[in-house]
C-alpha positions as CSV (number, residue, x, y, z in Angstrom):
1,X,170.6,92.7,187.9
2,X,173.1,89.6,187.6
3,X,175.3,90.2,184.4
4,X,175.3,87.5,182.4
5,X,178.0,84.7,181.3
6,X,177.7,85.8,177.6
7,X,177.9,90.1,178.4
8,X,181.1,89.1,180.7
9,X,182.3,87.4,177.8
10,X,181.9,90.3,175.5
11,X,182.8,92.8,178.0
12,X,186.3,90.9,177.7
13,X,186.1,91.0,174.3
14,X,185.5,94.2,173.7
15,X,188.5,95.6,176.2
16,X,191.1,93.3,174.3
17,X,189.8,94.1,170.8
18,X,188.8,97.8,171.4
19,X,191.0,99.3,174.1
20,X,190.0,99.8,177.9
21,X,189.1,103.1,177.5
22,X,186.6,102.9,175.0
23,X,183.3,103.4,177.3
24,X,179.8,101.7,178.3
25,X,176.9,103.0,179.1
26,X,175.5,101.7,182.7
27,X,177.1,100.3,185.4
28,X,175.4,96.5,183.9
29,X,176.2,97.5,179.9
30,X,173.2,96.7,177.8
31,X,173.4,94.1,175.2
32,X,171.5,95.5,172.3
33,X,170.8,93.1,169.3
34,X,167.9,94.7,167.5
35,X,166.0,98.1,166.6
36,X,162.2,99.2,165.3
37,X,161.1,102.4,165.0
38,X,161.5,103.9,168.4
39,X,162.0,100.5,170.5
40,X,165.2,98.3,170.9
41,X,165.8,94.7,172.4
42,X,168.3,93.3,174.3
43,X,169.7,89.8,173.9
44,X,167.0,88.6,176.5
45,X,164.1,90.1,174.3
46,X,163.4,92.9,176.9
47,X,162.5,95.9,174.9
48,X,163.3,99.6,175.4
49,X,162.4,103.0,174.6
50,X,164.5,105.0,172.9
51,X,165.0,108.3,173.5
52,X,168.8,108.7,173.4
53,X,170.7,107.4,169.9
54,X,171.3,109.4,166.9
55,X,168.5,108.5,165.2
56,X,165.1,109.5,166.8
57,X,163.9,111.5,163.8
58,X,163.2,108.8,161.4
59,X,163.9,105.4,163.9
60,X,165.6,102.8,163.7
61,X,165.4,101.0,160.3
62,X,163.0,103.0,158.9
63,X,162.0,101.3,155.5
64,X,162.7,104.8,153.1
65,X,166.3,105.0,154.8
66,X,167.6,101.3,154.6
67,X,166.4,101.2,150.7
68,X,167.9,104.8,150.0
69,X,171.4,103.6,151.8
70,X,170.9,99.9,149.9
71,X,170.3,101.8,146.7
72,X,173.0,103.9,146.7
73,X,175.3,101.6,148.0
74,X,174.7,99.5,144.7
75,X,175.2,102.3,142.5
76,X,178.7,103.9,144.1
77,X,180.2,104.9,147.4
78,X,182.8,107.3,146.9
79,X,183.9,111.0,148.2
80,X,183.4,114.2,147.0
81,X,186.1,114.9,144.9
82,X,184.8,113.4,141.9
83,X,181.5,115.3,139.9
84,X,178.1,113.5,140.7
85,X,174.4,114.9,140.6
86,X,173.4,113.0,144.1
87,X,175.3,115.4,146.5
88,X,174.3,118.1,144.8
89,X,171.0,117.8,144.4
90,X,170.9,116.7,148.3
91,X,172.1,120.3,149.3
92,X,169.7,121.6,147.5
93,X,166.8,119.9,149.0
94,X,168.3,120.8,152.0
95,X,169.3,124.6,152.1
96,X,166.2,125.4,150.4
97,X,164.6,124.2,153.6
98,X,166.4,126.6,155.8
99,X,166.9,130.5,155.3
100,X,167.7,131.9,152.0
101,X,171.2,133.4,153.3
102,X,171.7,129.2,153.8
103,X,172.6,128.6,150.7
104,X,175.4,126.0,150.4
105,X,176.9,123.1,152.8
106,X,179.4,121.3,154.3
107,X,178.9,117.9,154.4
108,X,180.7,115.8,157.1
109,X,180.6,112.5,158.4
110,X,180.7,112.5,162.2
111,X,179.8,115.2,165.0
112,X,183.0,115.4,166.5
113,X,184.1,116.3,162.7
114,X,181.7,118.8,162.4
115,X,182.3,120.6,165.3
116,X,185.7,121.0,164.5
117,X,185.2,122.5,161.5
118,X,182.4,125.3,163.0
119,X,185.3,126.1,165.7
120,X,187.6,126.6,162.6
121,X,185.4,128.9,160.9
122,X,184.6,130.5,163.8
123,X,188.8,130.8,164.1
124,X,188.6,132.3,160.5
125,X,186.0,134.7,160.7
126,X,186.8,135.9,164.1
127,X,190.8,135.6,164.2
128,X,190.0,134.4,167.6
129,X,191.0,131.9,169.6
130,X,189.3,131.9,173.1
131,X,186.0,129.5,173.6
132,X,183.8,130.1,176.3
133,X,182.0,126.2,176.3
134,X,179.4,124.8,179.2
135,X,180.7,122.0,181.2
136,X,179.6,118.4,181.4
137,X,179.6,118.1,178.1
138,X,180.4,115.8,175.1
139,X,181.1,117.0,171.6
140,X,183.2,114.2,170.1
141,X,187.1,113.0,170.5
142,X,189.6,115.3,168.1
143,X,192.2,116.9,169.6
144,X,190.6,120.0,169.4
145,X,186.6,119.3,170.1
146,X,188.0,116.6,173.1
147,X,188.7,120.3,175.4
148,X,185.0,121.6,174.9
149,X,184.2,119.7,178.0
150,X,185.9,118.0,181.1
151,X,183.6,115.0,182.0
152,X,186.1,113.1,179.4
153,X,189.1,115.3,179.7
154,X,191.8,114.2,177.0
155,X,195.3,112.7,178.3
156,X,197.0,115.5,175.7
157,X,195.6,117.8,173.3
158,X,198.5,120.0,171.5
159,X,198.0,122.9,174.2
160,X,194.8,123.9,173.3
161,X,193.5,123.5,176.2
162,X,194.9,127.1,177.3
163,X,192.1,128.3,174.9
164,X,189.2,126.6,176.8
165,X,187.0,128.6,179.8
166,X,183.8,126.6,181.2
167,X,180.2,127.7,183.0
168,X,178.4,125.5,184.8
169,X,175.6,123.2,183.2
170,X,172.6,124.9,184.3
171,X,170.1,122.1,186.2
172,X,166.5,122.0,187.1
173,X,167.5,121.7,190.7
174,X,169.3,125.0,190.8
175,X,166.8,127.2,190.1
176,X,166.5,129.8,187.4
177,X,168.8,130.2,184.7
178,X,171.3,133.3,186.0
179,X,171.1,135.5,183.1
180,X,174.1,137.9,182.6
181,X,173.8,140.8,184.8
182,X,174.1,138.1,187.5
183,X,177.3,136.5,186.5
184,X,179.0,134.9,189.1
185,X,181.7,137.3,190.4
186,X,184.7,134.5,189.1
187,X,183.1,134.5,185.5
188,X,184.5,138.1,184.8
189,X,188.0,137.6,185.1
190,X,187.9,134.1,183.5
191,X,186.5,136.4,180.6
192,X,189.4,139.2,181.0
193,X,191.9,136.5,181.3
194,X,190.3,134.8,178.2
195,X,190.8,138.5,176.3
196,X,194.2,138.6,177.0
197,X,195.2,135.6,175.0
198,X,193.2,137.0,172.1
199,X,189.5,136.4,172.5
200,X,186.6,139.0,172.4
201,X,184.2,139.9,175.2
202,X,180.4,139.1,174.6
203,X,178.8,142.3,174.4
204,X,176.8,142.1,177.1
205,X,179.9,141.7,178.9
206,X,181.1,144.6,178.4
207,X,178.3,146.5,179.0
208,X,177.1,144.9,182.1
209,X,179.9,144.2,184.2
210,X,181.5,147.4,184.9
């Protein structure tokens, strides 16, 4: 497919006004102007299925969603530290949804925000350090969720890579999933060499790989 004056143009654009490193998808980047439910169209009117962006559960500009954001964005858009009823009475629509030992939230704005937060609790509950993550991976671009995976590895991250140990992505074309009495003979002393900078052994470590 011949790329288009107008994407070469904002190709350019977006390298000057965004950074080069700041990525495409596809080796001809799609120029999307317009969502519906589960479709999208590019500038040329071809239309696409979606079953990749962030909002599949609901679609793109579902009705209920773009009055609720309109709505609320008339009223007040502010942060949590200030009392207000809407928040509150969100999380509890929400947790009363899930199991009753789910009872109260965090509330964060992007994934790679929330994931650093559930590495932190896990930090504080666990006093440990060590993360065993699968490769291949993207979880979002703080210094500390950028080392869950090496597909987009980080030009510096504080050191905390030393705390980082990766499996392979299992695939469709390997075969059966390899469960853990049939660990790879290198996994084992990735683990032991993840204990000795302070991180526990999975259980069935321990007990299988004697």
């Amino acid at each position: 497919m011949a790329r288009h004056t107008g994407s070469e143009t904002l190709i350019e654009r977006r390298r000057r006004l965004l950074g080069p490193n700041m990525a495409t998808f596809y080796d001809e980047p799609v120029h999307i102007v317009r969502g519906e439910g589960v479709w999208l169209w590019d500038a040329d009117g071809r239309r696409y299925l979606d079953a990749y962006n962030n909002v599949p559960h609901v679609g793109h500009c579902n009705p209920r969603v773009v009055e609720a954001i309109c709505r609320q964005a008339g009223q007040l858009n502010t942060h949590t530290r200030y009392l207000h009823e809407g928040i509150l009475d969100y999380v509890e629509r929400l947790t009363a949804t899930m199991d009753p030992a789910l009872d109260s939230a965090v509330l964060t704005c992007t994934g790679s925000e929330a994931n650093d937060i559930a590495l932190r609790m896990a930090e504080a509950v666990t006093g440990k350090r060590g993360i065993i993550a699968t490769d291949a991976t993207y979880h979002g671009n703080t210094a500390l969720v950028s080392q869950l995976g090496r597909s987009l590895p980080p030009g510096s991250g504080f050191g905390l890579d030393q705390y980082f140990r990766f499996v392979e992505a299992p695939t469709a074309t390997a075969g059966p999933i390899p469960m853990p009495r049939s660990l790879p003979k290198r996994w084992p002393n990735r683990l032991r060499s993840m204990n000795g900078r302070g991180s526990a052994l999975p259980r069935w470590f321990s007990a299988r790989s004697s």
